[in-house]
Every structure is written in C-alpha cells, then in structure tokens.
C-alpha positions as CSV (number, residue, x, y, z in Angstrom):
1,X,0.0,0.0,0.0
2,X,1.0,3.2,-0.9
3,X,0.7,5.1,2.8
4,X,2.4,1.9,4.2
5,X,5.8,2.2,1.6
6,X,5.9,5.9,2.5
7,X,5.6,5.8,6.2
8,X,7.8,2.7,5.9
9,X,10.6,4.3,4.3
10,X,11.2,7.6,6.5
11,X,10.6,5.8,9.6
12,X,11.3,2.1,9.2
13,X,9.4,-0.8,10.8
14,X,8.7,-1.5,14.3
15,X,8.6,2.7,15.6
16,X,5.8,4.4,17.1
17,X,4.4,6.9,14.3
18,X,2.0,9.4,15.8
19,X,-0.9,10.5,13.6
20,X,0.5,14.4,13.4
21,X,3.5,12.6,11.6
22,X,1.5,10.8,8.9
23,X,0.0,14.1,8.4
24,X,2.6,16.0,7.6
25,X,4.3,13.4,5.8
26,X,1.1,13.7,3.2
27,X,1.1,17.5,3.0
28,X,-0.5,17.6,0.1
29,X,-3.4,14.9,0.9
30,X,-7.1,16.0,2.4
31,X,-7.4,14.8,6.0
32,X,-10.4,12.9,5.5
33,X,-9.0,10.8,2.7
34,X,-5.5,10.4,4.6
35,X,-7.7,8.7,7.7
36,X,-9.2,6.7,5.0
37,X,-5.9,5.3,4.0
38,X,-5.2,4.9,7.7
39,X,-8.4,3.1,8.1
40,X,-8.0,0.5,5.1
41,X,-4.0,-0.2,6.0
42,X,-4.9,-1.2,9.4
43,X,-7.9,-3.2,8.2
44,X,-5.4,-4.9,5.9
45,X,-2.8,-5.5,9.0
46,X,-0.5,-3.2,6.9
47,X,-0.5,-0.3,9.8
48,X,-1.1,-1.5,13.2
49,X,-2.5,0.6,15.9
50,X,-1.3,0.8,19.0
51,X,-3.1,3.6,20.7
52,X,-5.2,6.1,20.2
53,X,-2.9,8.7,18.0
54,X,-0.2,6.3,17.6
55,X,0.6,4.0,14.9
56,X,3.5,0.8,13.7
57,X,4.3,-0.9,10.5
58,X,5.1,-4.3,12.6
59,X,8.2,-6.7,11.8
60,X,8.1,-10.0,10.8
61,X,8.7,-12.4,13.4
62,X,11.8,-14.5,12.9
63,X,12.2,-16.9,15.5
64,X,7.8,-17.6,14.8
65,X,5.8,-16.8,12.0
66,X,3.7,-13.4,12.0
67,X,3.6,-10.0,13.2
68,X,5.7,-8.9,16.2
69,X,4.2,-6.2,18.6
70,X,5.6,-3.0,18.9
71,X,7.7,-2.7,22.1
72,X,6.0,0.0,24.6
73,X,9.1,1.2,25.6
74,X,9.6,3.1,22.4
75,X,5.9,4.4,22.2
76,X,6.8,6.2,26.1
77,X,10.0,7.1,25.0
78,X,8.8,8.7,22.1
79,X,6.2,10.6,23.5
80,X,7.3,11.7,27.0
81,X,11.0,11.5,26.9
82,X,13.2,12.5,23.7
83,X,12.3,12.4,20.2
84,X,15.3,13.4,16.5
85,X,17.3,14.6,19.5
86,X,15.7,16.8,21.6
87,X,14.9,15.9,25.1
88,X,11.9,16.9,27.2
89,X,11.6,14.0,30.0
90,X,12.8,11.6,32.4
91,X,11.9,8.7,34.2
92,X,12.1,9.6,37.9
93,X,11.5,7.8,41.3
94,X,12.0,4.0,41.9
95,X,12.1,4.0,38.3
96,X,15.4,6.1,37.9
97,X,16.9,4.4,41.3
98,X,16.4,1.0,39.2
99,X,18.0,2.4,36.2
100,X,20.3,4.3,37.8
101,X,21.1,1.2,40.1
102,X,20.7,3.0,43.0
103,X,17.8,0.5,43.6
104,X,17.2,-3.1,42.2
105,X,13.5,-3.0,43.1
106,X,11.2,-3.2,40.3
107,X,8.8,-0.7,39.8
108,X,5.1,-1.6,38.9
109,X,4.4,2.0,38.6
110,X,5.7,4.0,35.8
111,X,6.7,7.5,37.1
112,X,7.8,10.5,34.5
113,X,8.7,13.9,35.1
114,X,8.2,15.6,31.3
115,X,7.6,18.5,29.1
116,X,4.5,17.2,27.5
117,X,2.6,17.4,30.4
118,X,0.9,20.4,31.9
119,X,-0.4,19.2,35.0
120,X,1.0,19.0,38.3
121,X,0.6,15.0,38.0
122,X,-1.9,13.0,35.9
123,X,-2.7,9.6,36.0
124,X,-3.1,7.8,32.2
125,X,-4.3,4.5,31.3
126,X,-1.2,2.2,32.0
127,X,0.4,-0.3,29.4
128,X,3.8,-2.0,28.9
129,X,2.8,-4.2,31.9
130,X,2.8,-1.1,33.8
131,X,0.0,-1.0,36.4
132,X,0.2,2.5,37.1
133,X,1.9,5.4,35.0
134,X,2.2,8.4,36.1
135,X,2.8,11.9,34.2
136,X,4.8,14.8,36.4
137,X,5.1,18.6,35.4
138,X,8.5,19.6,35.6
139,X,10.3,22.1,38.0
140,X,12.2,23.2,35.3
141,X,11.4,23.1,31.6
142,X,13.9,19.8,30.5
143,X,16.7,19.8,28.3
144,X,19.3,17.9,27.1
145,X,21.6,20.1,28.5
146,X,20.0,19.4,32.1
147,X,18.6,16.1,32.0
148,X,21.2,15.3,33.9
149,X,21.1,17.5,36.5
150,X,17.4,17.1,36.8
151,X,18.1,13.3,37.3
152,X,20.6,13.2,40.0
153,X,18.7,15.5,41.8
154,X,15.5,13.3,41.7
155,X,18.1,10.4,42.7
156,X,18.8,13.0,46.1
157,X,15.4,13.5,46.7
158,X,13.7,9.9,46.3
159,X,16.7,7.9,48.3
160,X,17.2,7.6,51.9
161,X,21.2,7.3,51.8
162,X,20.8,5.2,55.0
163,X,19.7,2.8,53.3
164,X,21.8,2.2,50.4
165,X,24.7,-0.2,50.5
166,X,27.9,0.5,49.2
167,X,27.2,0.0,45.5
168,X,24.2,1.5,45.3
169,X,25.9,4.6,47.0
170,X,28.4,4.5,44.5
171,X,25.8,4.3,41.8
172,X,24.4,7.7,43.4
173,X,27.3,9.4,43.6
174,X,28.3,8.2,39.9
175,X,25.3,10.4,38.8
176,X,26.2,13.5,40.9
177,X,29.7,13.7,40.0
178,X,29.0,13.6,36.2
179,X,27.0,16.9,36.6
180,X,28.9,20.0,36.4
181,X,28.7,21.2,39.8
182,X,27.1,24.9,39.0
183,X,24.3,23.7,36.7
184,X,23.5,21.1,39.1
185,X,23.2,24.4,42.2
186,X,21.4,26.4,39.6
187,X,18.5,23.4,38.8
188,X,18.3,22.8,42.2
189,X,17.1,26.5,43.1
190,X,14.5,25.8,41.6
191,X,13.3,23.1,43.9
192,X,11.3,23.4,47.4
193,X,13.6,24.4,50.7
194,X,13.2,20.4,51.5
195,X,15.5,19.4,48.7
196,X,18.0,21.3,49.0
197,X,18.5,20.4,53.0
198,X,18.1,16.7,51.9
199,X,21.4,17.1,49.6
200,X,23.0,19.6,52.3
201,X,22.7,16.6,54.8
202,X,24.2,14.2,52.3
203,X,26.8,16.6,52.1
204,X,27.5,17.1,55.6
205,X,27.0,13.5,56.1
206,X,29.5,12.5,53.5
207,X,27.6,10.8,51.0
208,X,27.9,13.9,48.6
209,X,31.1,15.4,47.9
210,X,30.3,19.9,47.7
C-alpha cells in the first residue's frame, strides 16, 4: 500500500508513528481521505494501531511466523522523553533508582517527570505491563543540557542514603559527579527548601562530595 511504503521508508518498521506525523508526511493529501488510507492499511494488517494517536508498521517475526508487537518502551519514549534529539523528559522515582542502580526494586508504577505534560501530575491509562503510570510537570522546563542534572537531583530527593549499601551509594554518587557542579546548584534552586536540605545533609554527612 501506498501510505504503508511511504511511512515505511522515512521511519522504518517496528517505531511508534504518531498520527501528526502521517500528516505531515502527506502534506498535500485531504485529511479525511488520509484517515481513510489509515483506516483501510490497518484493516489490511499493513499499519497496526497501538493507541489512540499512535501507529507501527510491525516486523516480521523471525524466531515464529507473524507480526511482532511493537515494544511499549519506544511508544513512552517517544512521547514523554526524547524524540530526533531533543529531550523533554525523564523517568524519575523508583524508576530512575532501578535504572540508575541505586535501587534493584522493580517498579510496577511508571513515574515521569516531562515536558509534555501540563499538569502537576496525571494519571493515564497504564500499558507495557505497567499498572500505574504516572505523568509529572517539571520544576524546570527539561533539556538535554539538564537532563542530567534534573536526574541526579530526583536520585537526592527519592533515596534515603541510610539505606543504600555500598554499590548502590556509588551508583548515586556516579550520577552526581558527572554533573557540572554549578548547573546542578542552579537546577536545584529551583526546587522546594526540603530538597535542598536533603542534599545539604548528604553533604554534611559525607555521602555527597560539595
């Protein structure tokens, strides 16, 4: 199908395609024939849909014959976190301690501090075997120039460094210590009185290096 070959060749099989990007790569097409074609190439299995909004040309399955499924990890990274380079999100919370190692708990509830979302905190519906996922304003609008920053202090403000045994300690301070030291001061300004006593005390306590 037509649609399928051009959607297929600028974005390649298996990726989250959002409907604003068929759009605009049909410039020239009327929107109500252009969800036509949508509708008819995922009656055909050609396009699959995966959510509301959001759409897959699916791989063939090599190990067992048919379609394979989309992995949700893309679809949230896609949306909430970075897309061609630019960054607007993390994970945060028991998420970022497991990624981060500074945790090896696994989280049932997907947490995410991002751009995209204007409320203080939203519930959506969950997926990826999530049960819960969770959508965060963020203190500061994110960057890749700060995304970094933003993440260690989450790291500071979600672990009790009491707890945390030698690696996971390490794993913390890893994270600090790759974030210049004045961008990290001038992201955490921006945070309530609370988190900034909570990394004061890890300094004073020696968990933090100043």
């Amino acid at each position: 199908m037509f649609i399928v070959d051009m959607l297929e060749e600028k974005y390649g099989r298996g990726v989250p395609i959002f409907t604003r990007e068929i759009l605009d790569t049909f410039p020239g097409t009327g929107r109500s024939q252009l969800y036509e074609m949508i509708r008819l190439a995922v009656m055909c299995n050609a396009l699959k849909q995966f959510d509301r909004g959001v759409y897959y040309i699916p791989e063939r399955g090599v190990l067992f014959d048919g379609d394979v499924p989309i992995n949700p990890e893309l679809v949230i990274k896609k949306k909430y976190l970075e897309d061609n380079g630019e960054v607007f999100g993390f994970k945060s919370g028991l998420n970022l301690q497991n990624i981060a190692h500074v945790s090896n708990q696994m989280p049932f509830t997907l947490e995410i501090i991002t751009n995209k979302e204007t409320n203080n905190i939203r519930h959506i519906l969950p997926f990826g075997g999530y049960r819960d996922i969770v959508l965060k304003r963020p203190r500061l609008l994110v960057t890749k120039d700060n995304v970094n920053a933003l993440e260690a202090i989450n790291l500071i403000e979600t672990s009790c460094f009491e707890a945390l045994n030698d690696f996971e300690l390490s794993s913390l301070r890893k994270k600090y210590d790759n974030v210049d030291r004045k961008l990290f001061l001038d992201c955490l300004s921006a945070y309530p009185k609370k988190t900034m006593q909570k990394y004061l005390e890890g300094v004073s306590n020696g968990y933090l290096l100043a």
